[in-house]
N, CA and C of each residue as an Amber inpcrd file, in Angstrom:
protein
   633
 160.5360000 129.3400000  89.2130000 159.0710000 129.3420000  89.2420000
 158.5650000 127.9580000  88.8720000 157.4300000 127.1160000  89.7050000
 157.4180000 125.8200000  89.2500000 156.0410000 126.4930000  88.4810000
 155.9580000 125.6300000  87.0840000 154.9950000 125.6560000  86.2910000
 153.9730000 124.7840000  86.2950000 152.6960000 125.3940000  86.2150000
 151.3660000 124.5770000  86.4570000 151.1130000 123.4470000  84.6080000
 151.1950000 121.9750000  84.8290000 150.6220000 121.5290000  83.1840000
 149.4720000 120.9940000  83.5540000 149.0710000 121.3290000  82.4920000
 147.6000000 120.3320000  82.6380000 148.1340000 119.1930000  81.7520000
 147.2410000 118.2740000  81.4240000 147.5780000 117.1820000  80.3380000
 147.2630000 117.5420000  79.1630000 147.7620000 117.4480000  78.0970000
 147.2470000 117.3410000  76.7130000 147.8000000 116.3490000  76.1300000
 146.9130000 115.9720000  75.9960000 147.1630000 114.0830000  74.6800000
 146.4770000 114.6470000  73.5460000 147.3400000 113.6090000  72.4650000
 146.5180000 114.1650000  71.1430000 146.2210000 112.5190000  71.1230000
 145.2830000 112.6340000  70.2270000 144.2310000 111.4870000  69.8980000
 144.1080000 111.4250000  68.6680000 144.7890000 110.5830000  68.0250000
 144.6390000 110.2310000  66.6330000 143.1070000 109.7660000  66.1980000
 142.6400000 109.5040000  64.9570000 141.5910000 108.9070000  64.6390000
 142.1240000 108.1300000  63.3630000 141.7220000 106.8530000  63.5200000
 141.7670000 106.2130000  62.3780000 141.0410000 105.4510000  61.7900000
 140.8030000 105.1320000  60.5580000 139.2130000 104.3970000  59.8080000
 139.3350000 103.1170000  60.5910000 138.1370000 102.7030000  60.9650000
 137.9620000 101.1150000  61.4620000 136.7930000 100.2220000  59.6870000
 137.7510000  99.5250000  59.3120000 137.4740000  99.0530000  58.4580000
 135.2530000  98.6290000  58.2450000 134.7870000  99.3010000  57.7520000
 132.9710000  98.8960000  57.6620000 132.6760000  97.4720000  57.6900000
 131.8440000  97.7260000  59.0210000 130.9590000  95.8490000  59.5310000
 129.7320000  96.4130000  59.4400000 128.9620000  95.5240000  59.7140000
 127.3980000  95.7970000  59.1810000 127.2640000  95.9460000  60.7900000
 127.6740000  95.9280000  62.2020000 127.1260000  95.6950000  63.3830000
 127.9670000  97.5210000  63.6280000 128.9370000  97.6100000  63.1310000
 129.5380000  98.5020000  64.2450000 130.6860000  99.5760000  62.6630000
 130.6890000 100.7680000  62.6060000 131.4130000 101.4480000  62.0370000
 131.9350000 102.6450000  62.6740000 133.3100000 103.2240000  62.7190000
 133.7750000 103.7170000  63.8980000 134.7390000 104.1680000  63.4180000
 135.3130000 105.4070000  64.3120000 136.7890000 105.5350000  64.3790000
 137.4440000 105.2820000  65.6930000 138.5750000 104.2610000  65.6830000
 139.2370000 103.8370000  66.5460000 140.4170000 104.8870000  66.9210000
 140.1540000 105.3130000  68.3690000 141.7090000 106.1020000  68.4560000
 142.8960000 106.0480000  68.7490000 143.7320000 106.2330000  68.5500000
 145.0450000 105.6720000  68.2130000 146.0080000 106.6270000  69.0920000
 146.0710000 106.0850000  70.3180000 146.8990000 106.6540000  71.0920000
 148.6760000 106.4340000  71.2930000 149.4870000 107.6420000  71.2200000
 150.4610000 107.5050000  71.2630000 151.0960000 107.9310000  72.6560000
 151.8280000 107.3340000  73.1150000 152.0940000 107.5210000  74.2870000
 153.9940000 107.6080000  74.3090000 154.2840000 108.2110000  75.5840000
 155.8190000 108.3890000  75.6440000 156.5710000 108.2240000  76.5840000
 157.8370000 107.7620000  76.8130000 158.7030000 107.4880000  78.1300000
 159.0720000 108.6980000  78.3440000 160.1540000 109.2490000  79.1350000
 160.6350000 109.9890000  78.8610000 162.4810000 109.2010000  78.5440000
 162.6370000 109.6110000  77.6160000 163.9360000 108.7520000  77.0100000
 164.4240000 109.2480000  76.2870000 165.4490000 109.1800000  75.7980000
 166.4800000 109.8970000  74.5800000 165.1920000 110.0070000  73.5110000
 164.5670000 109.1790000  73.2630000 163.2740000 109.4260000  71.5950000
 162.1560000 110.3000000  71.6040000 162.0410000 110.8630000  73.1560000
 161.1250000 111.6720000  73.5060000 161.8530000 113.1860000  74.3360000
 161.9550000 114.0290000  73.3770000 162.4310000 115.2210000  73.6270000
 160.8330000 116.7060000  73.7600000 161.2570000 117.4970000  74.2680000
 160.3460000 118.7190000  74.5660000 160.1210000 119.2680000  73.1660000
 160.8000000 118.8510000  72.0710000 160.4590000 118.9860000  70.8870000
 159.9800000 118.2350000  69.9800000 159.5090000 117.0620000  70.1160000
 158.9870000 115.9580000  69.5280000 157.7070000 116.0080000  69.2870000
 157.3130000 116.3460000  68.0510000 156.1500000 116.2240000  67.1030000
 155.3130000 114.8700000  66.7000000 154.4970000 115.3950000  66.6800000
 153.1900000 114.5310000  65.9790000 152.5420000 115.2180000  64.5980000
 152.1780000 114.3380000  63.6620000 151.7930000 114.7760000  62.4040000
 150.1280000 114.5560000  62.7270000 149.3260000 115.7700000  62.8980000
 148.0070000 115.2950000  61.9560000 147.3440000 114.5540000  61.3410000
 146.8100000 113.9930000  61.4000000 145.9360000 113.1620000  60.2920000
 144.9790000 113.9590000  59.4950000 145.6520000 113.9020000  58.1250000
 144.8120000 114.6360000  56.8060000 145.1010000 116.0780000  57.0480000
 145.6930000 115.9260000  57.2650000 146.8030000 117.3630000  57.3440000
 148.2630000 117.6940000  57.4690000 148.9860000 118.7890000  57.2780000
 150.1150000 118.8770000  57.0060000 150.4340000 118.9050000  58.3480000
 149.5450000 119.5570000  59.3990000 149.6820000 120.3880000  60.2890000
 150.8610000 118.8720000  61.5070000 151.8950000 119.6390000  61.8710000
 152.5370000 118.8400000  63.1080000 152.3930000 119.1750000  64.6450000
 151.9020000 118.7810000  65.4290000 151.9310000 119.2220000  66.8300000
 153.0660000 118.9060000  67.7550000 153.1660000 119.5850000  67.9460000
 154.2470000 119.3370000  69.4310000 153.4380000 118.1940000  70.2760000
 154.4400000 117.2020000  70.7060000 153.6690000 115.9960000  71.4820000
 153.2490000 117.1880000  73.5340000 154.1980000 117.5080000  73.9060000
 153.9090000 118.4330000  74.8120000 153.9250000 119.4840000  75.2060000
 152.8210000 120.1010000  75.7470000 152.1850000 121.4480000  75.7820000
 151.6590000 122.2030000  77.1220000 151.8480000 123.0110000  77.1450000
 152.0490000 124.0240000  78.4200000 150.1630000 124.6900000  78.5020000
 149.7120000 124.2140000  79.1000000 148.5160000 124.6020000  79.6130000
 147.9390000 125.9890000  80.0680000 146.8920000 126.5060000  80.5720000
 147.0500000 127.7910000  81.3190000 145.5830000 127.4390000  81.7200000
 144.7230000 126.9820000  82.2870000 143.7760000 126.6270000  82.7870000
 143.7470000 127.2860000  83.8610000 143.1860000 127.7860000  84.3710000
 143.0410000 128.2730000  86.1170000 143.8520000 129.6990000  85.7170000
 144.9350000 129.5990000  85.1320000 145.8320000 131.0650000  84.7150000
 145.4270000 132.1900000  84.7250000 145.4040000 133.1470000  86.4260000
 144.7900000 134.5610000  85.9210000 145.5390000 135.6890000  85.0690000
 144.8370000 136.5910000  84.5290000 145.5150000 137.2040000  83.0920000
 146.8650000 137.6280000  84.1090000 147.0430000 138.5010000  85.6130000
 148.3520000 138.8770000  85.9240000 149.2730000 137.9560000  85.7670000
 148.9510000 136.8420000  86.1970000 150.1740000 135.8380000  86.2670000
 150.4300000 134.8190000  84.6370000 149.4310000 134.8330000  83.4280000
 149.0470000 133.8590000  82.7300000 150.6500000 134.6980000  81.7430000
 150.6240000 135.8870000  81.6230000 151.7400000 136.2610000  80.5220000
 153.4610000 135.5090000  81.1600000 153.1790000 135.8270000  82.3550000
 155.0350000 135.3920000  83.2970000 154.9730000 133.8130000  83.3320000
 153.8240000 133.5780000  82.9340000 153.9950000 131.8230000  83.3890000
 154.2680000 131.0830000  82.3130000 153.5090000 132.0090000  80.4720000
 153.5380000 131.6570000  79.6680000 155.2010000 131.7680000  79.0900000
 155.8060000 132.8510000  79.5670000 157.3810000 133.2870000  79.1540000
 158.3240000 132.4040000  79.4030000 157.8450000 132.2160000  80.9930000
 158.7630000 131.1490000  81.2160000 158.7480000 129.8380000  81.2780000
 157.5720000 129.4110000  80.3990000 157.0390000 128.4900000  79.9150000
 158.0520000 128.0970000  78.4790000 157.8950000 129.3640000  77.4700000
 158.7300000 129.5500000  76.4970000 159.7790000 129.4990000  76.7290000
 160.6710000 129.9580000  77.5840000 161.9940000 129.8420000  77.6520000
 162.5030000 128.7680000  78.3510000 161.9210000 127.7560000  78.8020000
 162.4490000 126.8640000  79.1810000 161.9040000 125.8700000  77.8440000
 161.0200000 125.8760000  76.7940000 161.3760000 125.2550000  75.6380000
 160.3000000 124.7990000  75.3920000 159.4170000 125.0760000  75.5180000
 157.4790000 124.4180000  75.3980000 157.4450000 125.7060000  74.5370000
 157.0400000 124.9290000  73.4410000 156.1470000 125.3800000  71.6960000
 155.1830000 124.9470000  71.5670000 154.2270000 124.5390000  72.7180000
 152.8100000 124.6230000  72.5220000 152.2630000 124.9500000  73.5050000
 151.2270000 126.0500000  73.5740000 150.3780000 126.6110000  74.5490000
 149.1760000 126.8930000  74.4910000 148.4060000 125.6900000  75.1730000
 146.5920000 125.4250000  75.4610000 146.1000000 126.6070000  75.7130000
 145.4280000 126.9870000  75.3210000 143.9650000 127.7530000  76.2290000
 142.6780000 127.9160000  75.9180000 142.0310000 128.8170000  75.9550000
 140.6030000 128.5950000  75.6370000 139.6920000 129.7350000  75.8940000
 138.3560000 129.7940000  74.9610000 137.9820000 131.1860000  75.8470000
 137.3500000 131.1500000  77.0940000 137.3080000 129.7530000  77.4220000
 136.2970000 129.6510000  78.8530000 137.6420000 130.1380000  79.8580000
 138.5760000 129.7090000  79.3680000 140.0040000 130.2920000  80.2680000
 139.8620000 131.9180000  80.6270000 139.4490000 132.0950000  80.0860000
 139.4670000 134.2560000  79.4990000 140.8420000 134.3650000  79.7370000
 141.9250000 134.1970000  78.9910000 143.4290000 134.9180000  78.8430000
 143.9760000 134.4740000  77.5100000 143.3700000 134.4100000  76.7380000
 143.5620000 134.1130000  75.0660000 144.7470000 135.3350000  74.8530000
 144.2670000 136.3910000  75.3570000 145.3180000 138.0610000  74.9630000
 146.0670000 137.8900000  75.3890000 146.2380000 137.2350000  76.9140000
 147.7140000 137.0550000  77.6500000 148.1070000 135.7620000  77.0030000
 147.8750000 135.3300000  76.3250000 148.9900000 133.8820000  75.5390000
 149.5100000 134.8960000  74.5560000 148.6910000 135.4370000  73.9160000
 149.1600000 136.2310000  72.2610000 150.2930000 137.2810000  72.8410000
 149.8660000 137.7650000  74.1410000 150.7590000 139.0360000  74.6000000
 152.1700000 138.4870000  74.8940000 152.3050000 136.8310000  75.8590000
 153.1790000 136.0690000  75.9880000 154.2360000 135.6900000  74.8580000
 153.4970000 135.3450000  73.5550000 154.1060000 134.8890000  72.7260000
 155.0930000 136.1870000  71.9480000 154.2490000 137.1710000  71.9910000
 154.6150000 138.3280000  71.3300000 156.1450000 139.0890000  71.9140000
 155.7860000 139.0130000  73.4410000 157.1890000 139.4250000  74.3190000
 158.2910000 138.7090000  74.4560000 158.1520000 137.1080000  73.6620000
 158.9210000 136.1980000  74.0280000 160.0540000 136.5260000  72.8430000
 159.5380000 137.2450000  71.7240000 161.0500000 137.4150000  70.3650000
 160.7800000 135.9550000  69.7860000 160.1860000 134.9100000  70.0820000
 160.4200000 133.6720000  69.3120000 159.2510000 133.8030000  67.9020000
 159.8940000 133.5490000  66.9940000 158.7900000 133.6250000  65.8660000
 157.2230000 132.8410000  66.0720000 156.5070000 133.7330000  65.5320000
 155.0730000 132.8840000  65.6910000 155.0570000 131.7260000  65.0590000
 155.7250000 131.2670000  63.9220000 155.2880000 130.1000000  63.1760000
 156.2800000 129.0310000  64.0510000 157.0720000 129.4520000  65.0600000
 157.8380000 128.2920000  65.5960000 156.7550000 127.8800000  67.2380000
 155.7620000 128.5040000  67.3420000 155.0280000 128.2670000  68.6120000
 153.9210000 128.1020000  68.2250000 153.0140000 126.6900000  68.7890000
 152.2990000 126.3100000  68.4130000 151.0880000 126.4370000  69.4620000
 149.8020000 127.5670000  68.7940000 148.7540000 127.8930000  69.9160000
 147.4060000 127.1040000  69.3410000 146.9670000 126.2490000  70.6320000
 146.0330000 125.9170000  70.7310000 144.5540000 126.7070000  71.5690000
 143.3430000 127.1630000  70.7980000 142.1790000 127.2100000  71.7350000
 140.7240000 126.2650000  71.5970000 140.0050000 126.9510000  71.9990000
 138.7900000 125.8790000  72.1500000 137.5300000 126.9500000  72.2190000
 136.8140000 126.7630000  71.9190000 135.0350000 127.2180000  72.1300000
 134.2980000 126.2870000  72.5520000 133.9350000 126.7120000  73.9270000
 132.8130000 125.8910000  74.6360000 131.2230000 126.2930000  74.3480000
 131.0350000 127.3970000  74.3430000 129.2160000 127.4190000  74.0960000
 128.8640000 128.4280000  72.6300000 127.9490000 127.6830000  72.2120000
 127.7310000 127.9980000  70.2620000 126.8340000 129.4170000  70.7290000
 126.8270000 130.3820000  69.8330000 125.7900000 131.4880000  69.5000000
 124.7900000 131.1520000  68.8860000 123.8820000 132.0440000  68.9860000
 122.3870000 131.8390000  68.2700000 122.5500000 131.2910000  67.0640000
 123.1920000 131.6080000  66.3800000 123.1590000 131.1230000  64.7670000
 124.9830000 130.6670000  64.2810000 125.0820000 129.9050000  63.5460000
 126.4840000 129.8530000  63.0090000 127.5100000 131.3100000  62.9010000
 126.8920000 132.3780000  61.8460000 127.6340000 133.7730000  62.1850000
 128.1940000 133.6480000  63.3040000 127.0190000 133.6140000  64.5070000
 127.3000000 134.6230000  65.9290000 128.4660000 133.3890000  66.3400000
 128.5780000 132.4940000  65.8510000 129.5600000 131.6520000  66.6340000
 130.7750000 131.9430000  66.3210000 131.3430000 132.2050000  64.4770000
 132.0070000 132.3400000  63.7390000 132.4980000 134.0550000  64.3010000
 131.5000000 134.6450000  64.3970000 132.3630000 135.6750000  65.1190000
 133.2810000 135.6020000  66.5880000 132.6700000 134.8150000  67.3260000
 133.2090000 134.7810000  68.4750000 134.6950000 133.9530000  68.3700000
 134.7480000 132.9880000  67.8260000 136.2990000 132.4080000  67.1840000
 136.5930000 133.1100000  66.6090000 136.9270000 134.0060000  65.7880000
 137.3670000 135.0270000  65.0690000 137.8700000 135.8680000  65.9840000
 136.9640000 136.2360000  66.8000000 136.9730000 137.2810000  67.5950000
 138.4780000 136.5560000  68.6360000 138.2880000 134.7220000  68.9680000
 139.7740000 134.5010000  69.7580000 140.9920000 134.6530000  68.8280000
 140.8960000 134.0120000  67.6090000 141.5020000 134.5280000  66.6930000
 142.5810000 135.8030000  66.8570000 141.6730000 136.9290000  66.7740000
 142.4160000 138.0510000  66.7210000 142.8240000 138.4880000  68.1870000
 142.3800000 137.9150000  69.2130000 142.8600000 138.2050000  70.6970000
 144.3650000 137.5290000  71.3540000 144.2980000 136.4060000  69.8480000
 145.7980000 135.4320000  70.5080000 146.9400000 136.0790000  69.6840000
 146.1810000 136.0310000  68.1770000 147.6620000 136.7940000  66.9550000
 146.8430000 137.9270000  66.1900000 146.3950000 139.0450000  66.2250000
 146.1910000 139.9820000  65.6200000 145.8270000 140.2010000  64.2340000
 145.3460000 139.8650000  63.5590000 145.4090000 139.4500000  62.2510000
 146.3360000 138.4230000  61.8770000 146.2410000 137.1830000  62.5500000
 147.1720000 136.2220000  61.9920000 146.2480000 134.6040000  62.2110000
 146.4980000 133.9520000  62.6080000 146.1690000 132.7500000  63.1110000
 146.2570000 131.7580000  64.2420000 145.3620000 130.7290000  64.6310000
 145.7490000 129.5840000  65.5950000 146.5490000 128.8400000  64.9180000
 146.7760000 127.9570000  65.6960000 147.2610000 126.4100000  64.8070000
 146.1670000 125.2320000  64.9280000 145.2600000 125.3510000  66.0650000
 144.0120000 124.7080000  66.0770000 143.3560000 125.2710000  67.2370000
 142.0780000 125.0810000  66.3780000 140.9230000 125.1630000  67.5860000
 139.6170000 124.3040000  67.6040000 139.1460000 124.0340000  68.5980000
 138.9750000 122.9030000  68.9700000 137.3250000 122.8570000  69.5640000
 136.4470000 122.1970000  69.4480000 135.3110000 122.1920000  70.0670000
 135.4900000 121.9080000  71.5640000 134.9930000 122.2040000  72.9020000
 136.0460000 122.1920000  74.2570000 135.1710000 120.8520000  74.7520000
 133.7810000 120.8810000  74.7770000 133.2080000 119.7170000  75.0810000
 132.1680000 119.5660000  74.2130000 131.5760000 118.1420000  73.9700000
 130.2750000 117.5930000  73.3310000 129.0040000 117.6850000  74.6390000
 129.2260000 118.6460000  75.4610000 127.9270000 118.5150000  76.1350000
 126.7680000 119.4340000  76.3770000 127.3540000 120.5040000  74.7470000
 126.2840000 121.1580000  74.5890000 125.1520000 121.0280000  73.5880000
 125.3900000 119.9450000  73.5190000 124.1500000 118.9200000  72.7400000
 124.5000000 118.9320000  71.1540000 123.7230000 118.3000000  70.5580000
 123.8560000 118.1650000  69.0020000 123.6300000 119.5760000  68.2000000
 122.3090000 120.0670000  68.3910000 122.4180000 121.5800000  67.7880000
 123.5870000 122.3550000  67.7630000 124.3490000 122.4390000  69.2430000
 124.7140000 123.4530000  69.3450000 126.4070000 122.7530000  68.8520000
 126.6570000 121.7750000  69.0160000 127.8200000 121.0120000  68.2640000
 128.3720000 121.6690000  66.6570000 126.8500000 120.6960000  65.8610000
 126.8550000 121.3500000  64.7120000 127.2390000 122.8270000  64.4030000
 126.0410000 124.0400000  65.5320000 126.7450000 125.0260000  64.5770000
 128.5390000 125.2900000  65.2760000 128.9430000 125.0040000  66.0730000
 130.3580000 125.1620000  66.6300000 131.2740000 124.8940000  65.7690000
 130.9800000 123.2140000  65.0780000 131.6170000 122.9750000  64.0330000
 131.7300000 123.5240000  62.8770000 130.4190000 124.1230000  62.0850000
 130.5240000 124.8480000  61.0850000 130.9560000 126.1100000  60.9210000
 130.8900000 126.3730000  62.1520000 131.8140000 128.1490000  62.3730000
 133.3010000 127.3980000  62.3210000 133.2790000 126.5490000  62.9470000
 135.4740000 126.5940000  62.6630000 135.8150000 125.7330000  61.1170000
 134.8220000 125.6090000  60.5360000 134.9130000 124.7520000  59.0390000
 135.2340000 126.2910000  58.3320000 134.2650000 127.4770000  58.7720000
 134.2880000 128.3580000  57.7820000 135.9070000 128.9170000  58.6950000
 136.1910000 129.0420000  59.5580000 137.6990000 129.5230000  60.2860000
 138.6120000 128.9180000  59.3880000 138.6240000 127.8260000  59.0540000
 139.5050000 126.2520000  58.8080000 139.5710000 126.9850000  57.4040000
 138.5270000 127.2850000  56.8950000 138.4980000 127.3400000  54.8330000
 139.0520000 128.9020000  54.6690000 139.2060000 129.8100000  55.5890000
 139.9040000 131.4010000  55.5340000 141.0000000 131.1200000  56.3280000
 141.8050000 130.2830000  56.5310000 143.0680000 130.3420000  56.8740000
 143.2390000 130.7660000  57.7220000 142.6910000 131.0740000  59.0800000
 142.4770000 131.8850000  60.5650000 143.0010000 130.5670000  61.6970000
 142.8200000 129.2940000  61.3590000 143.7450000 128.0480000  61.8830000
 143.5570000 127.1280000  61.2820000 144.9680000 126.0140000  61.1810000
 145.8380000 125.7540000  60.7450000 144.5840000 123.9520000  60.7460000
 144.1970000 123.8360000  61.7090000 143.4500000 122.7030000  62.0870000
 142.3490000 122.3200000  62.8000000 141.0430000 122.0790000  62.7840000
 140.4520000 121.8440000  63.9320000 139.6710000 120.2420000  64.0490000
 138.9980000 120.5330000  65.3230000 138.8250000 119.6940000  66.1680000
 138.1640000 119.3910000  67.2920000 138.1190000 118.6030000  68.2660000
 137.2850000 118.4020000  69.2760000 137.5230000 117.9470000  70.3910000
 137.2720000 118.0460000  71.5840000 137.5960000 117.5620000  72.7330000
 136.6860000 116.7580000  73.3620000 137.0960000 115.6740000  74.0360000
 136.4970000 114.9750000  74.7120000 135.0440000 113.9240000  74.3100000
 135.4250000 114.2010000  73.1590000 133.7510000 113.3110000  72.1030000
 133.9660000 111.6640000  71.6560000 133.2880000 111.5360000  71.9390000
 132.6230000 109.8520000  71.7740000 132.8410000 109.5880000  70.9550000
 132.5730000 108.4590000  70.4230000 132.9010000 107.5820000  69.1320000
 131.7050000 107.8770000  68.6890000 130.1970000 108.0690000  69.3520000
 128.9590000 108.7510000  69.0100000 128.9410000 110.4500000  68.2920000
 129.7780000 111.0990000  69.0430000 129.8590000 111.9880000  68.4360000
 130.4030000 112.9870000  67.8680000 131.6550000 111.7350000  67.1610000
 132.2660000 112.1550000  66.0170000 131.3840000 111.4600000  64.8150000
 131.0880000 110.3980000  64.8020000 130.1320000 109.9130000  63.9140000
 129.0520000 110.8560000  63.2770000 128.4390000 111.3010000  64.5690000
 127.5440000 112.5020000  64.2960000 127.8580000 113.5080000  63.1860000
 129.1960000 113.9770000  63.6770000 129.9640000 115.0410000  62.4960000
 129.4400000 114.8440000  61.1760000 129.4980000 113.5190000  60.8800000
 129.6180000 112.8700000  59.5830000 128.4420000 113.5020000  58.6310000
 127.5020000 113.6310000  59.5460000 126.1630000 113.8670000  58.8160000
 126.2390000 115.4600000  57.8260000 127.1150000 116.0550000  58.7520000
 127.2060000 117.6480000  57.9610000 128.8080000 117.9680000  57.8310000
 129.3120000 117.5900000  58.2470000 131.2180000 117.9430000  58.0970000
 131.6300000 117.5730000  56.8010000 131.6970000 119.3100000  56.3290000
 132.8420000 119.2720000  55.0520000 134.4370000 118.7190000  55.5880000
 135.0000000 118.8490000  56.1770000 136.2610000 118.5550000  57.0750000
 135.8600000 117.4750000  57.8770000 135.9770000 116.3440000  58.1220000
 135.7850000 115.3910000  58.3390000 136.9690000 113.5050000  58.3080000
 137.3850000 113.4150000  59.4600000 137.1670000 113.1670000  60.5480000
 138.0120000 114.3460000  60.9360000 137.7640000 115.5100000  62.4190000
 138.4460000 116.1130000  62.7100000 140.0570000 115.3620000  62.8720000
 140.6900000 116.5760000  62.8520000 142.3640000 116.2860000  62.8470000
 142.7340000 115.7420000  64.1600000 142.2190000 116.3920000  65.7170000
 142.1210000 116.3750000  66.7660000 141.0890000 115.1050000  67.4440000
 141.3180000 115.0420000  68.2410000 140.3790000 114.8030000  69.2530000
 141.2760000 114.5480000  70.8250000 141.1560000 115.7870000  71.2520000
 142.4720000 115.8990000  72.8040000 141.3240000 115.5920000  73.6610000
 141.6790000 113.9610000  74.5190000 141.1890000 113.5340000  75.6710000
 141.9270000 113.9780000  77.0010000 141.1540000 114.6220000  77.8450000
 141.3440000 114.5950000  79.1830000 141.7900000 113.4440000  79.9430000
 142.6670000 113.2540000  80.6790000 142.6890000 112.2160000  81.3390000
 143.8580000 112.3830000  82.6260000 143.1280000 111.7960000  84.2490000
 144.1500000 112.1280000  85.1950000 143.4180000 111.3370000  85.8840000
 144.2130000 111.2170000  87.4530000 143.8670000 110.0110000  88.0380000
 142.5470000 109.7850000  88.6190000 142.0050000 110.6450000  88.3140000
 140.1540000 110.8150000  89.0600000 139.9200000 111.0000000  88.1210000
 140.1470000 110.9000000  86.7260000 138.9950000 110.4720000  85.6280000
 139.1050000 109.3180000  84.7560000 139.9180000 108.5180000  84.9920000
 140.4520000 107.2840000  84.6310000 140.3470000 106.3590000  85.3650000
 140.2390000 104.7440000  85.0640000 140.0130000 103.9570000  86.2400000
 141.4310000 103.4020000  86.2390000
């Protein structure tokens, strides 16, 4: 079966020393050959966290729920310990169902999701991550989850973020974070983020979105 990846890069953040013109976090990209030093098991550590990621990760984007559990298995058994998704994906249950049929322990597979659009109020958001939460591991946890884009404006940022701060502080995942945000608006964070600079920041990138 050939397997569909999307890309996932992790995106470090690191302090850019304070100028009076410009204060920032610079990101710190790690990149890989494929070579004896870069194996299907090769980790990345977090920043300000314990948490380690697998450098590569098995996607499910487009993944409909019939096919998202057989793609995810044999995803697993050929040796990928990290698996993307999201709720804009709708198959959060078929990763958890995947992982569950696979016999490999949960703490050795590393699940990533994302929330794209905030609820009326922080609660209603905090429920709805919760709610992926329990659709991937059952009363258990992510390993991160992730804001999916910054283009639902600043309001709705904020409360996104503060629903996975309160996820982050009850132990429901392991790390969070953000996708695709500016040097503008992670800065932004700053203004209200107890957790701060996110751990994450996974950039998109392929040959029609890169120059």
């Amino acid at each position: 079966m050939l397997l569909r990846r999307n890309p996932i890069i992790v995106t470090h953040l690191r302090s850019i020393e304070p100028s009076p013109i410009f204060t920032a976090f610079r990101p710190i990209r790690r990149s890989f050959t494929m070579s004896s030093q870069f194996t299907i098991d090769t980790t990345l550590p977090l920043p300000n966290s314990s948490v380690k990621i697998p450098a590569l990760g098995f996607g499910v984007y487009q993944s409909p729920e019939d096919t998202c559990v057989k793609s995810c298995l044999t995803a697993l058994k050929a040796g990928y310990r990290h698996i993307d998704t999201a709720q804009y994906y709708a198959n959060e249950t078929q990763v958890g169902e995947a992982v569950k049929q696979s016999g490999i322990p949960r703490k050795d597979v590393f699940l990533t999701t994302k929330v794209l659009s905030a609820g009326s109020s922080v609660d209603d958001t905090y429920k709805s991550v919760a709610a992926s939460v329990e659709k991937i591991d059952k009363s258990g946890y992510v390993d991160l989850f992730l804001i999916h884009s910054p283009n639902a404006g600043s309001e709705a940022r904020k409360n996104m973020w503060q629903a996975l701060e309160r996820l982050y502080k009850e132990g429901k995942t392991k790390a969070i974070g953000v996708s695709n945000f500016g040097i503008g608006h992670i800065e932004e964070l700053k203004q209200y983020a107890q957790t701060w600079p996110p751990h994450v920041n996974q950039i998109e990138a392929c040959h029609t979105c890169t120059p």
